[in-house]
C-alpha positions as CSV (number, residue, x, y, z in Angstrom):
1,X,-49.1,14.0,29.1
2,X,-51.4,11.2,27.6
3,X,-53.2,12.1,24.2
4,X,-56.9,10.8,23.7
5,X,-56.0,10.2,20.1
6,X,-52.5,8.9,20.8
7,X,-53.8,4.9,19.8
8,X,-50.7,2.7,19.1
9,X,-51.2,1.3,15.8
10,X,-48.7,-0.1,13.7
11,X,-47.5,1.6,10.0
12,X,-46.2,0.1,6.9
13,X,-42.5,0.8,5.5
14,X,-41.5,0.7,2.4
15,X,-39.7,-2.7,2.0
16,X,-37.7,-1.4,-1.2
17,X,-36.8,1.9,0.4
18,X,-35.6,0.3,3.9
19,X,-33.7,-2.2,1.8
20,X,-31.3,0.0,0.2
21,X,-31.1,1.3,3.2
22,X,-28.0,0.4,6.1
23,X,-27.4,3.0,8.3
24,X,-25.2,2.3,11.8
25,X,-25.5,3.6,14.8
26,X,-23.1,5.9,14.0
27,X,-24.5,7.1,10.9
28,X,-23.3,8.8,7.3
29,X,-24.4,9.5,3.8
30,X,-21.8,7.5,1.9
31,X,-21.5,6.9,-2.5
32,X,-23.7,3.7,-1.8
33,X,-26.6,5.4,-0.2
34,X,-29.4,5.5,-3.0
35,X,-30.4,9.2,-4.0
36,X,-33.9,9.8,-1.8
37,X,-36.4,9.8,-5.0
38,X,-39.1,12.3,-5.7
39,X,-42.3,11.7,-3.6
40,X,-45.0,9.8,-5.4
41,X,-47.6,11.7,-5.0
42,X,-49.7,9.5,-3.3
43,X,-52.0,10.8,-0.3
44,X,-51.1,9.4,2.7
45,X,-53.1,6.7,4.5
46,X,-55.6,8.4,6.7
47,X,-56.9,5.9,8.2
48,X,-53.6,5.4,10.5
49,X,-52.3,7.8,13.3
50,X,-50.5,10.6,12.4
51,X,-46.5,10.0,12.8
52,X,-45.0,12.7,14.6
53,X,-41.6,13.4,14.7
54,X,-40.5,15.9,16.9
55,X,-37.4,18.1,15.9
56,X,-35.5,19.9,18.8
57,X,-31.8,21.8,19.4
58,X,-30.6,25.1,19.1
59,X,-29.3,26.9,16.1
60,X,-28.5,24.5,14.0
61,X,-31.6,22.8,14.5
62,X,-33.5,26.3,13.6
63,X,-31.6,26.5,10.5
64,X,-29.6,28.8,9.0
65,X,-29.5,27.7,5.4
66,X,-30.0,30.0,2.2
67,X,-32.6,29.1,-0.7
68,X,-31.9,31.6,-3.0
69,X,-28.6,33.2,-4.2
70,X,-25.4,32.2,-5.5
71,X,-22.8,29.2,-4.3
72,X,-23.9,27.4,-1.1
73,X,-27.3,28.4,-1.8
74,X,-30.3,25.9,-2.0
75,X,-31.7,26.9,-5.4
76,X,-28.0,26.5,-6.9
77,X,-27.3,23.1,-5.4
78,X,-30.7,21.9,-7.2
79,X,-30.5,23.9,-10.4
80,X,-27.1,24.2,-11.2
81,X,-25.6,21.2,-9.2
82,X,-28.6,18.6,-9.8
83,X,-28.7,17.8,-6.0
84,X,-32.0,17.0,-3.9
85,X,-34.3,16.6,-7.5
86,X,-36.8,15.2,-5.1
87,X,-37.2,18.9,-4.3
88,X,-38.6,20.2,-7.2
89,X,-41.3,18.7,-9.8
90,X,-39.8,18.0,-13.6
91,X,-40.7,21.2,-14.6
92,X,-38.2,22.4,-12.0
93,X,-40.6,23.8,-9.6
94,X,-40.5,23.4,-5.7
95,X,-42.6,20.5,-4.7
96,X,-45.7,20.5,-2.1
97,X,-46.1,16.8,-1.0
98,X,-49.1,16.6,0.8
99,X,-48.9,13.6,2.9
100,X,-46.0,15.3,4.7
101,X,-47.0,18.6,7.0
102,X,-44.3,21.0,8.3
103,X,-45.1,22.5,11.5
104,X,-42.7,24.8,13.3
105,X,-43.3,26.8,16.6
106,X,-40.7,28.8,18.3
107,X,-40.5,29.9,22.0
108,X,-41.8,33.6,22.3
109,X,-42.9,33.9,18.8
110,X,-45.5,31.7,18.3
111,X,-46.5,29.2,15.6
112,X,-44.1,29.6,12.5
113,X,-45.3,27.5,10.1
114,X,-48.4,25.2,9.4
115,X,-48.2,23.9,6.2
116,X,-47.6,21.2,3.3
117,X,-44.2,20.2,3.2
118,X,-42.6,22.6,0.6
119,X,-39.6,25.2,0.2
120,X,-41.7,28.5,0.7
121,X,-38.6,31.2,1.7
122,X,-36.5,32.1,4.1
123,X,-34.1,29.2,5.3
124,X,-34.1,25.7,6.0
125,X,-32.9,23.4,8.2
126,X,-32.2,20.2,8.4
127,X,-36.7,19.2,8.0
128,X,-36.1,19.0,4.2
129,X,-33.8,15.9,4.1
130,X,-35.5,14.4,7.2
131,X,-39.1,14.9,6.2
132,X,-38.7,13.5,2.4
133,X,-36.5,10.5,3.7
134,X,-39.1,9.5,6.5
135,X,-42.1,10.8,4.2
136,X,-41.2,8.1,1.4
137,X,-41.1,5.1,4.0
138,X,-44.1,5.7,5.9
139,X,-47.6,5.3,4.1
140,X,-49.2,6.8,7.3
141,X,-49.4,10.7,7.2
142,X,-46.1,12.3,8.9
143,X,-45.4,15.6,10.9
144,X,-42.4,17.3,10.9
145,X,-42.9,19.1,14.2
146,X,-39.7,21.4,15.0
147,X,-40.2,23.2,18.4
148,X,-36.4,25.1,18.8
149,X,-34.6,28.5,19.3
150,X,-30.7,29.9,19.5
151,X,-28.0,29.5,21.8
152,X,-29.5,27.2,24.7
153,X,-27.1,24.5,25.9
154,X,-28.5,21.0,26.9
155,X,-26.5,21.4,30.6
156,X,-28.3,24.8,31.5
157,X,-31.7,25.5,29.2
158,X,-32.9,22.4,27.6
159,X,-31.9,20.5,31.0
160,X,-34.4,18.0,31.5
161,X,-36.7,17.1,34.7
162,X,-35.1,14.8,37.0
163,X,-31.7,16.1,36.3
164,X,-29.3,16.8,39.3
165,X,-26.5,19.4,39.8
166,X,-23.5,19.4,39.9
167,X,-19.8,20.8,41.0
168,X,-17.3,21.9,39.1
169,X,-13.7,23.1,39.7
170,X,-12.1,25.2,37.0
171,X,-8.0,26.0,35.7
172,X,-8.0,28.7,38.5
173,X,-8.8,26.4,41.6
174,X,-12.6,27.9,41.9
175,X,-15.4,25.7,42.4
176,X,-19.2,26.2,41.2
177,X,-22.0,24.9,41.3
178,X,-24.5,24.2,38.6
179,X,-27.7,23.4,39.8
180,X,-30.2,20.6,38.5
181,X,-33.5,21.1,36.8
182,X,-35.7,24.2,37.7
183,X,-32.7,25.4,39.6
184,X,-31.4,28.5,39.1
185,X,-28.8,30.7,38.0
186,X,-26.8,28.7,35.8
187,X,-23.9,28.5,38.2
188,X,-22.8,30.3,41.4
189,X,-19.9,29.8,43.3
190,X,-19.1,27.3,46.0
191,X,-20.1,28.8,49.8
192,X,-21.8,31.7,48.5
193,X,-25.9,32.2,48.2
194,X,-27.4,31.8,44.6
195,X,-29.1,34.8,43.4
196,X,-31.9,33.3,41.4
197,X,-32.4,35.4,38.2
198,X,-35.8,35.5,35.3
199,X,-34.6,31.9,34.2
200,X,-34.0,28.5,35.4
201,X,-32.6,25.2,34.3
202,X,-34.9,23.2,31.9
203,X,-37.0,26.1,31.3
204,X,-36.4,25.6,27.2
205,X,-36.9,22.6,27.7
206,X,-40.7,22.7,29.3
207,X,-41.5,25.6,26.8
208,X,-40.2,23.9,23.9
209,X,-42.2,20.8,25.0
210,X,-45.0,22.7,25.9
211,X,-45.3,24.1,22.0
212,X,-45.2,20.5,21.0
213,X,-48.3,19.3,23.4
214,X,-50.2,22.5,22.3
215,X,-50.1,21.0,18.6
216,X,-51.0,17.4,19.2
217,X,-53.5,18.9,21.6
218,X,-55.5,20.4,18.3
219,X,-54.1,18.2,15.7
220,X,-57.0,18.7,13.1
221,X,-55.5,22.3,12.8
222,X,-51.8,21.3,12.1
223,X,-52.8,18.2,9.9
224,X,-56.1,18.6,8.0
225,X,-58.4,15.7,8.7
226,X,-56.7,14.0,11.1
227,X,-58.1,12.8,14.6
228,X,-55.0,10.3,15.6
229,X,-51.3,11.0,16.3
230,X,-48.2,9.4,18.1
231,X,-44.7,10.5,18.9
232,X,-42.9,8.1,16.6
233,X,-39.5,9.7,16.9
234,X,-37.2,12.5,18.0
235,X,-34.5,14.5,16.3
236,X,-32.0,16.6,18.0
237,X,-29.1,18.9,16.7
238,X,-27.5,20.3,19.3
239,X,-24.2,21.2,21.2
240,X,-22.4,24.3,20.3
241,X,-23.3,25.9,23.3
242,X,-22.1,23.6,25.7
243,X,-19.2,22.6,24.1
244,X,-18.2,26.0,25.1
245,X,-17.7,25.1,29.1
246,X,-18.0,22.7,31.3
247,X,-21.4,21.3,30.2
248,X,-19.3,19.6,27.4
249,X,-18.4,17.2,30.5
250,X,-22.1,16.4,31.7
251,X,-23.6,15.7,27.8
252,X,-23.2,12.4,28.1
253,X,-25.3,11.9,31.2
254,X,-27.7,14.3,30.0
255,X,-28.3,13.3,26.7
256,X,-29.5,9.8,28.2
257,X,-31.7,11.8,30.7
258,X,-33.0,14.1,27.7
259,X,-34.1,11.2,25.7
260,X,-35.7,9.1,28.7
261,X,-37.6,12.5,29.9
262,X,-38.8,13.3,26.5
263,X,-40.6,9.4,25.9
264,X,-41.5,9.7,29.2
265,X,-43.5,13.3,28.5
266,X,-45.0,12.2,25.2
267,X,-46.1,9.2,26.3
268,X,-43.9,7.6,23.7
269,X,-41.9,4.7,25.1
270,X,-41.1,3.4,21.6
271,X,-40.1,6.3,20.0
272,X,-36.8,6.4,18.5
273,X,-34.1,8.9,18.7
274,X,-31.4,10.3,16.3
275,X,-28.7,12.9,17.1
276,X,-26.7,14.4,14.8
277,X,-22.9,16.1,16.2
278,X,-21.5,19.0,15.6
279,X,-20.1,19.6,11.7
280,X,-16.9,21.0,12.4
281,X,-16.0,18.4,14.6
282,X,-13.3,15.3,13.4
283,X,-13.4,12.2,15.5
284,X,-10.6,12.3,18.1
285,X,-11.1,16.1,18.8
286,X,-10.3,16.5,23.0
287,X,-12.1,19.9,22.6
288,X,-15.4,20.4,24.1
289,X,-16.9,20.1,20.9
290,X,-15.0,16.6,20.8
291,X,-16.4,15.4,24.4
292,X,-19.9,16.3,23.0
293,X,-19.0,14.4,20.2
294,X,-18.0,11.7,21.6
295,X,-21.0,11.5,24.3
296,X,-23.5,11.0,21.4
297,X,-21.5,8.3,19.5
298,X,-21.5,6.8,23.3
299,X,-25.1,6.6,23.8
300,X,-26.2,5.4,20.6
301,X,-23.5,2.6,21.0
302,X,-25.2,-0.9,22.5
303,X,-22.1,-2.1,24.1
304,X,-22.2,1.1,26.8
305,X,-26.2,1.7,27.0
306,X,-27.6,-1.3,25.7
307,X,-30.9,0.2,26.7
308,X,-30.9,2.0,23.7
309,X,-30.1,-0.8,21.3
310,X,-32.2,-0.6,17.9
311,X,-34.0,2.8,18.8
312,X,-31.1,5.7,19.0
313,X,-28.7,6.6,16.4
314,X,-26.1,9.3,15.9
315,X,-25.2,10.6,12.7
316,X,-21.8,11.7,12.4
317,X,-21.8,15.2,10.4
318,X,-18.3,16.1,9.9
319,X,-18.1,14.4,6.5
320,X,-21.8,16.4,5.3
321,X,-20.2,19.5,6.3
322,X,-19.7,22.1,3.8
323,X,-17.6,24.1,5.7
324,X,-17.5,26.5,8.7
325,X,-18.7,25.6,12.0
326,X,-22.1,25.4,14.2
327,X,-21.2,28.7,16.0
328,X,-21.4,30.6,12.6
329,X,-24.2,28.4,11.0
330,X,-21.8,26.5,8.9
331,X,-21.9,30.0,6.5
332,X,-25.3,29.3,5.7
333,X,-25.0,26.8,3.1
334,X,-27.9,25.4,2.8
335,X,-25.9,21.4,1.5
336,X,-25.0,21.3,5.2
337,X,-28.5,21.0,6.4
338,X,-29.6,19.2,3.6
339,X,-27.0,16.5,4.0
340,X,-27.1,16.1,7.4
341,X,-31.2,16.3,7.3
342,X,-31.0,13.3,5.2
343,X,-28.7,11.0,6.7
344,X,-30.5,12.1,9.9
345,X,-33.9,10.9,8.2
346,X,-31.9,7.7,6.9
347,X,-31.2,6.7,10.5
348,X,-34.5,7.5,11.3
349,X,-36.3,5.1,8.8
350,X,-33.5,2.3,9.9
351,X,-34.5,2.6,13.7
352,X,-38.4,2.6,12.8
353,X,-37.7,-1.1,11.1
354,X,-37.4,-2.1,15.0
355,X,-41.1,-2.0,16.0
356,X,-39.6,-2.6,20.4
C-alpha cells in the first residue's frame, strides 16, 4: 500500500548520540553504553516526514510490565533504584515528550492509545526504552506505532504472504502438514482432508498490518499537525509460541519472509529491522526456544544473509532479563522491558546511521 504523504526525505541524527553509540548485529546493553539522557525538550522538526516505527510480536511485545508497586515495579526502579531518570522530569514527575507520539492498536479492540509519549498506567512494554532512544537521535517527529496481541506464533498467525507449507514428521512416526499463508487449519495430518476452521495462516498478520495502514492512512489524528510519514523501521519481539513445536524449525525461513513482506507492504524498502530473542534463553540452548534463538542471530548476521547487511539487528535479551521467562511475562517486571526496549532502540539508531 503506497501512502500519498509517504515522500522519502532524509532526517538528521544526533552525531554525539550515535557516537557513543556501537551496537552489533547481535546486540546488548553493556557498562560502556552511555545512560539514554532526559529528552530536551525540543519540538520536533515538522517540517520532515513523520518517522514511523512499527512495533509487532506477541506478548512480550504487548507488555506485561508493572508501573506501580513494590520490587520489579517501574516506579521503584526509578525512584528507589535511580534507573531510566530520562523518565521523569527533576521534580520526579513522569515526563510527556512531545515530539515522540505513542500509538497502540490491538486486533479486536480497537485503538489503545493515541498520545504524547508518557507513562499514563497500566503496563509497559518494551516502547519506553525504544521510543526515548530513537526519540533523542532523530530531530524529525517519531511514532511509536505498536500494532500486537497474545499467543500468536510467527509459523501459524503472523505467517506472512508468500509463505509456503510445509511437512512435518513427529517422535511418533506421524506426518502433518502445515499449510502456507491463508491456508488453513494450522496442521492436519498427512492423507486426510483439512477441515478449515474460523482462522487461517497469516490472518494476524494482515489484521495487525491492516491497524497499522488505518493510522498512516489518517496521520493528522495520531500525530497532530502532521501531513507526511514513512516506515523507517520495524521492531519485533516474538517467539514463545513457536518455540513450543515445530514452528521453532521454520523461524529462520520465516523471519526472512516476515521482514521482506512487511517492506514490501509499507512501501518501505529501506526500513530497518531489529529483533529482540527470547529472555530466558542462553546461547547454546537446543530447545525450541534455542532454534528460535539461533534463527534471529542467523538473519541479522551478513556472512549467512548478506542481504540484510547494515539494516537488521538482533538484540540478544538473556543478559536484560530480570528473571522468569516469556511464557509468564518475565513476572512482570517492568526492568525487563525497559532493558530490552532500550538496547532494542540502541540497535535501532545504529542501523538508521546506514541511509541504503
Amino acid at each position: 500500500m503506497k501512502y500519498n504523504h509517504m515522500t522519502r526525505r532524509a532526517f538528521a541524527l544526533s552525531s554525539v548520540a550515535l557516537a557513543a553509540l556501537a551496537v552489533a548485529p547481535f546486540a546488548t546493553v553493556s557498562a560502556q553504553d552511555p545512560p539514554i539522557p532526559k529528552p530536551d525538550g525540543k519540538p520536533a522538526d515538522m517540517t520532515k516526514p513523520v518517522q514511523v516505527f512499527i512495533l509487532m510480536g506477541q506478548s512480550n511485545m504487548v507488555g506485561m510490565g508493572r508501573i506501580t508497586g513494590g520490587d520489579g515495579s517501574l516506579e521503584n526502579a526509578v525512584k528507589n533504584k535511580n534507573k531510566y531518570s530520562y523518565l521523569v522530569d527533576d521534580a520526579g514527575a513522569w515526563i510527556e515528550r512531545k515530539d515522540v507520539r505513542f500509538v497502540r492498536y490491538m486486533s479486536g479492540k480497537g485503538p489503545l492509545n493515541n498520545e504524547w509519549m508518557g507513562i499514563k498506567g497500566g503496563t509497559i512494554g518494551p516502547e519506553f526504552g525504544i521510543g526515548h532512544a530513537v526519540g533523542n537521535a532523530i530531530d524529525a517527529p517519531v511514532m511509536i506505532l505498536k500494532v500486537c496481541i497474545g499467543n500468536r506464533a510467527l509459523g501459524w498467525d503472523l505467517l506472512p504472504p508468500g509463505s509456503e507449507g510445509f511437512e512435518f514428521t513427529d517422535s511418533a512416526g506421524v506426518t502433518w502438514v502445515h499449510p502456507g499463508y491463508k491456508g488453513s487449519p494450522e496442521r492436519w495430518k498427512k492423507g486426510e482432508e483439512p477441515k478449515p476452521i474460523g482462522w487461517y495462516a497469516g490472518k494476524q498478520y494482515d489484521d495487525d498490518t491492516a491497524d497499522a495502514k488505518k493510522v498512516l492512512a489518517d496521520l493528522g489524528t495520531h500525530y497532530p499537525g502532521a501531513t507526511q510519514c514513512e516506515v523507517a523501521g520495524f521492531f519485533w519481539w516474538q517467539g514463545d509460541r513457536d518455540s513450543r513445536s515445530e514452528l521453532a524449525t521454520r523461524y529462520e525461513l520465516n523471519l526472512v519472509n516476515l521482514i521482506k513482506a512487511l517492506r514490501k507492504d509499507f512501501n518501505a524498502p529501506n526500513a530497518k529491522f531489529v529483533t529482540a530473542s527470547l529472555g530466558q534463553t542462553e546461547k547454546g540452548a537446543t530447545d525450541g526456544g534455542g532454534k528460535v534463538l539461533d534463527a534471529m542471530l542467523a538473519v541479522a548476521d551478513p556472512a549467512k544473509h548478506p542481504e540484510f547487511k547494515g539494516n537488521v539487528a538482533a538484540v540478544y535479551t538473556h543478559p536484560l532479563s530480570m528473571g522468569g521467562s516469556s511464557g509468564g511475562h518475565y513476572g512482570g517486571n517492568a526492568e525487563t522491558y525497559m532493558n530490552v526496549g532500550e538496547a532494542m532502540g540502541r540497535a535501532m539508531v545504529e542501523l538508521l546511521k546506514n541511509k541504503q
